[in-house]
N, C-alpha and C positions, 0 to 999 in steps of 0.2 A: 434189301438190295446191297451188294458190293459195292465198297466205296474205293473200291483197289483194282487199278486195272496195273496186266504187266505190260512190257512194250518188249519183244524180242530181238526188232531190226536189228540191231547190232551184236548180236549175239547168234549170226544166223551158223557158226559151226558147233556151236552147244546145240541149237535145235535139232540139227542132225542126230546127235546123239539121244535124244527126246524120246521119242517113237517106240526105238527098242525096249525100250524098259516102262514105257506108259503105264500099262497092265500092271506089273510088278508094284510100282509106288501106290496107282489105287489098293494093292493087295494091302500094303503093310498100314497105310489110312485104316480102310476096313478093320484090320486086326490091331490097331493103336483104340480104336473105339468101341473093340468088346474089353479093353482092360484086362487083360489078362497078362500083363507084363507088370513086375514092382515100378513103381515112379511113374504109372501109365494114366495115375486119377485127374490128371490135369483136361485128360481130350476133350470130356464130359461134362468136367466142372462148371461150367458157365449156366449149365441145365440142370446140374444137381446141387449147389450151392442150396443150405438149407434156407428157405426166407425171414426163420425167427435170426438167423445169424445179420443176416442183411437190416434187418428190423434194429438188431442190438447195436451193430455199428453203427449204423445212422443217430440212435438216441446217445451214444458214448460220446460221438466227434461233437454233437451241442454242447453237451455237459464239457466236455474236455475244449471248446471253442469259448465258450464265459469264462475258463477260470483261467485263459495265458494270451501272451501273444505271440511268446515262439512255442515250438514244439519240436525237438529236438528228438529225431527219428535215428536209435543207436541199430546198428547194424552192418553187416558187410554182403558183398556179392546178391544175389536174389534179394538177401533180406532189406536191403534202402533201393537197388539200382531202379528197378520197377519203379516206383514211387517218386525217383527221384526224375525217372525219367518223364514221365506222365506230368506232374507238375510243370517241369520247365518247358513241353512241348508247349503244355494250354496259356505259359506268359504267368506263371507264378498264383501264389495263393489268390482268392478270390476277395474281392473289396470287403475287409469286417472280419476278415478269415486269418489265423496268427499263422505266421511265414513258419516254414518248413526248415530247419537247421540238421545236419546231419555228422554223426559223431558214431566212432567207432569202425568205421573202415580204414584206419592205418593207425599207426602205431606210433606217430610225431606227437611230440610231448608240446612244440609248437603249435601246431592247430590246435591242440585240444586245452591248451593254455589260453587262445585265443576265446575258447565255451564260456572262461570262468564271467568275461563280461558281459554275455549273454543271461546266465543265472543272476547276476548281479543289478542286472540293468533291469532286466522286463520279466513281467508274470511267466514262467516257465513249466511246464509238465514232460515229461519224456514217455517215449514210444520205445518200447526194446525189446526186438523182436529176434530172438533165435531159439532154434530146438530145441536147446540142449542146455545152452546159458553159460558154454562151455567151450567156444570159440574165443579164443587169444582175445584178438580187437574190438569184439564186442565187448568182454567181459570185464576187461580195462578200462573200458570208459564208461560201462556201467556203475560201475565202482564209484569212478571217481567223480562223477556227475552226481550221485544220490549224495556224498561226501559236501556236495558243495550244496545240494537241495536241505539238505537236515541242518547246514548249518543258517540258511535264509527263513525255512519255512518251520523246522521240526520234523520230529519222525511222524508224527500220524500225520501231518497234513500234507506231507510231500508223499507216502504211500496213497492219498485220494491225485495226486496228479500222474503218477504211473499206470502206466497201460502198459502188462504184458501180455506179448504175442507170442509161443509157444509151442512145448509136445503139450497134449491134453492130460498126460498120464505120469511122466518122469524125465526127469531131469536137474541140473543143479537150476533151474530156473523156473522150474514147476515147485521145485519145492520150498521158492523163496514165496513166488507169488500167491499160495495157500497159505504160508506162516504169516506172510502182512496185510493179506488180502485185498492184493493189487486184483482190480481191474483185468478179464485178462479174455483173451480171444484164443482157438487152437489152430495150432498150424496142422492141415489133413496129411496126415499119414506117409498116404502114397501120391506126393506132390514134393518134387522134389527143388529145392532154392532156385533156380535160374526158369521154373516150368510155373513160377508162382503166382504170375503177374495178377492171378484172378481170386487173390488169397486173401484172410486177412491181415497176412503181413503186410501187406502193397495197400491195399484197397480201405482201410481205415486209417489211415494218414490221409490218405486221397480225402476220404471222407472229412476228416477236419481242416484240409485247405481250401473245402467248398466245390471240390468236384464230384459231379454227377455219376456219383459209384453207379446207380443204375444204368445210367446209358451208357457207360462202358460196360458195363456186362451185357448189358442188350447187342451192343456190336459185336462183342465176340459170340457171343450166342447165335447171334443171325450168320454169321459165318462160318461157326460151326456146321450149322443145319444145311449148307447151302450148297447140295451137292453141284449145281450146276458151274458154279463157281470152280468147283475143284478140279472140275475137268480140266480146268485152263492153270487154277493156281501149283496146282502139284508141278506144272513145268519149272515155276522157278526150282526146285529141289532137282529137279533131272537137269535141269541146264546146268547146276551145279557142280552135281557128279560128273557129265560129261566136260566141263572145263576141266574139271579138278582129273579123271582117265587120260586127259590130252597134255596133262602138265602142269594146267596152272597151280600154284601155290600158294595164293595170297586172294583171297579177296577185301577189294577193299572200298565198303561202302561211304557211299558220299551224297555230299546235301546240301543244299544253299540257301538254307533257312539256320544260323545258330541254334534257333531254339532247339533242333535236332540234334544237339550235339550228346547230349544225354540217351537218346537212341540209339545213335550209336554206339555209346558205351554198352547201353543193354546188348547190343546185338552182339559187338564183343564178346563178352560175355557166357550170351546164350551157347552162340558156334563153338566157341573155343574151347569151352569146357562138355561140352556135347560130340566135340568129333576130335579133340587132339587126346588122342590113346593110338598102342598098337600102331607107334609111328606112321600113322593117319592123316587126315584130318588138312581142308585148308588153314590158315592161317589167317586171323580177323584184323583188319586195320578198318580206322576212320578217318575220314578229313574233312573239312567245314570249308566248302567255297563260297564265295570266292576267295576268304584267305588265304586257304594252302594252295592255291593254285600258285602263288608268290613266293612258295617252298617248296612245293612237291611238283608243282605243272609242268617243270622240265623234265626229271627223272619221266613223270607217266608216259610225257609224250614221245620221249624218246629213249628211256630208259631201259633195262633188263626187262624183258614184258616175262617178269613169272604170275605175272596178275591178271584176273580180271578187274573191273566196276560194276557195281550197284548203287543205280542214283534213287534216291527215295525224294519223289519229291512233289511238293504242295502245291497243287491246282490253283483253289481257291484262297486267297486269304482276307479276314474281313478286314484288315488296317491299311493305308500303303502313304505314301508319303507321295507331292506332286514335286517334279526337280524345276527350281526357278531359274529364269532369263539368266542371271549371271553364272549358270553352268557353260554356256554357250549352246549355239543353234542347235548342232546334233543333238544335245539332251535336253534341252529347255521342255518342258509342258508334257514332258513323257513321267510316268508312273514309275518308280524303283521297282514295283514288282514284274512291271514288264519289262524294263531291263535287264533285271534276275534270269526272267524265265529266257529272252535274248538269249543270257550268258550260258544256260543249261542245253540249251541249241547249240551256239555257237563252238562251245567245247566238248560237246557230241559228238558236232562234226570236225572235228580237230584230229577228236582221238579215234573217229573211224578209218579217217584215211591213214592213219598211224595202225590198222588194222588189230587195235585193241579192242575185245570183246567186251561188253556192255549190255548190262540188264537194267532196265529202266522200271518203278514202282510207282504208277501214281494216286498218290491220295487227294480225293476227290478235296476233300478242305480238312482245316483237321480243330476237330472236337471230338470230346468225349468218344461218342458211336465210333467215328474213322482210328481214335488210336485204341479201342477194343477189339478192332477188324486185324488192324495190323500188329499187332503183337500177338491175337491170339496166329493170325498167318506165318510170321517168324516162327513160333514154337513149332507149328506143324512142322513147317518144311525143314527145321535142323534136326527134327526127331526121323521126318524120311530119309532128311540126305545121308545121316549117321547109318541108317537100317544100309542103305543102298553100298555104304562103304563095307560093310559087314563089321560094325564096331558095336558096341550100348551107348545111347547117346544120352543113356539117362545117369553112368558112373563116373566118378572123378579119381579114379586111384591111385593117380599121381600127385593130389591136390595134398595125401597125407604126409606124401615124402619130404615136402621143405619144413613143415610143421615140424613133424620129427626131429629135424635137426637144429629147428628154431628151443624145440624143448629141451634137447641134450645139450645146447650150449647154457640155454639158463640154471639147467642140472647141474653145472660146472662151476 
């Protein structure tokens, strides 16, 4: 069962738009699910993931869970964002489970100066997960993290704490991993970095911070299969398009749960490198309310409207805090989460009658199963919205052009 419902009231001139092209998005679903486009193996995935791989992960995250307590997950874009998101949704590692540390997504010789008391301090292993082994960010802090492993542990006993994630067949990181024989998992083929979430780049980190790799693949599975659901879910991708034919330029999801704030990076993420080509493409922002309401709440509510909202937001949560007497009357003995949800009302209808369009997401609670449902739903619907724009939502070929100039200056 769908643990995702949309809410369109305030969105009612996107739905307009809806209807006409209903048929059309079911088409390109259908034809995302015979796989017949490159980077298409993701739709499937959840159902063909082999179970000796699921088997492996799971006995690797024990072995790799006895012998640290951080686990320092090297990668950038698809290859940590998943991972990183999924943890800080479910409130961090599991009690017994070594915290998740992440390295190689930027290029500050500060942060990564900050690792060295991490190796120093506590039992450490690394996760280093890219194709190729031959992205700038990763391959940097690859380096210099084993540099600082060989000198605590040794060479053979820091190659037993590496896990590489991988091509199966070549690359500068396939052919390190065969010569010291790391540990290593393959990244599938035709799954491409931001479409990953069900990989085991993402999903065996997951696995050694004590999350329920299965029931997140169970979620995205049951929603895969769940055509009844699609009837209704394919609207958020048409209301998209049809905001984005009427103008809007920005969408910009939002949440009143922090722990979400990582989701929204992924989502980031996903859109943006999925539909900005062929001068296309909305534009992906996040915000975390209630905070940015205290930065951004004037601008939305009465600002340039080139945006829409997407509120993603959590029904149920199992913690909540009771607000005591000395708040005063109006909030004494009231619950922070039903305050929250108040505030997700109350600046609803704020920005309705500011005639700002608004799509609303709600996740019935959120574990495991709810955040397999909804990131495998993200992926559909940026891969329809892209088809609907007439782009590939699966290529990035602008992504090679700052590199380029990143490498011609080092060249120099």
């Amino acid at each position: 069962m769908a643990k995702i419902k949309l809410d369109f009231e305030h969105a009612k001139a996107a739905v307009k738009g809806v209807e006409e092209n209903r048929a059309k998005a079911a088409d390109i679903l259908a034809y995302l699910r015979r796989d017949e486009e490159d980077f298409t193996g993701w739709v499937n995935w959840p159902s063909e993931i082999p179970q000796e791989w699921m088997s492996k992960m799971e006995t690797v995250a024990a072995d790799i869970r006895s012998k640290c307590e951080r686990l320092i997950v090297i990668g950038i874009g698809g290859s940590y964002l998943g991972t990183a998101a999924i943890v800080d949704a479910l409130g961090g590692s599991k009690e017994g489970c070594p915290e998740i540390v992440y390295a190689g997504n930027n290029m500050s010789g500060y942060y990564h100066a900050g690792l060295k008391d991490i190796v120093d301090n506590y039992d450490t292993c690394l996760c280093v997960v890219s194709k190729s082994g031959g992205t700038m960010e990763s391959r940097l802090a690859f380096s210099i993290l084993k540099d600082w492993m060989y000198e605590k542990y040794g060479r053979e006993e820091t190659a037993k704490r590496i896990v590489a994630i991988t091509d199966p067949a070549k690359g500068i990181l396939r052919e390190e991993t065969d010569s010291e024989g790391y540990v290593n998992f393959e990244i599938p083929g035709n799954i491409g970095g931001r479409y990953s979430a069900f990989t085991p780049g993402i999903m065996f980190p997951l696995a050694v911070a004590g999350v329920d790799i299965k029931k997140l693949l169970a979620g995205a599975e049951a929603v895969s299969k769940d055509d009844e659901f699609w009837k209704g879910g394919l609207d958020y991708a048409l209301a998209r398009f049809a905001l984005y034919e009427t103008g809007k330029e920005i969408e910009v999801f939002e949440y009143y749960d922090p722990s979400l704030r990582l989701i929204g990076e992924w989502c980031k993420q996903l859109f943006g490198e999925s539909e900005g080509k062929d001068g296309k493409g909305l534009f992906p922002a996040s915000l975390t309310f209630s905070t940015d309401l205290h930065s951004m709440g004037q601008f939305l509510q009465a600002g340039h409207q080139v945006f829409f909202e997407t509120i993603i937001n959590i029904v149920n949560r199992d913690k909540d805090v009771k607000v005591p007497a000395s708040a005063g009357e109006e909030l004494a003995g009231r619950s922070l989460n039903d305050i929250n949800a108040m505030a997700v009302k109350g600046v609803m209808a704020a920005h309705a009658k500011a005639d700002i369009p608004m799509i609303k997401i709600d996740v019935e609670e959120m574990n495991e199963e709810a955040l397999g449902q909804l990131l495998y739903f993200f992926m559909v619907t940026a891969a329809v919205t892209g088809k609907l724009m007439g782009i590939d939502p699966f290529n990035q070929p602008g992504v090679e052009d700052y590199k380029q100039e990143i490498r011609n200056l080092l060249g120099q």
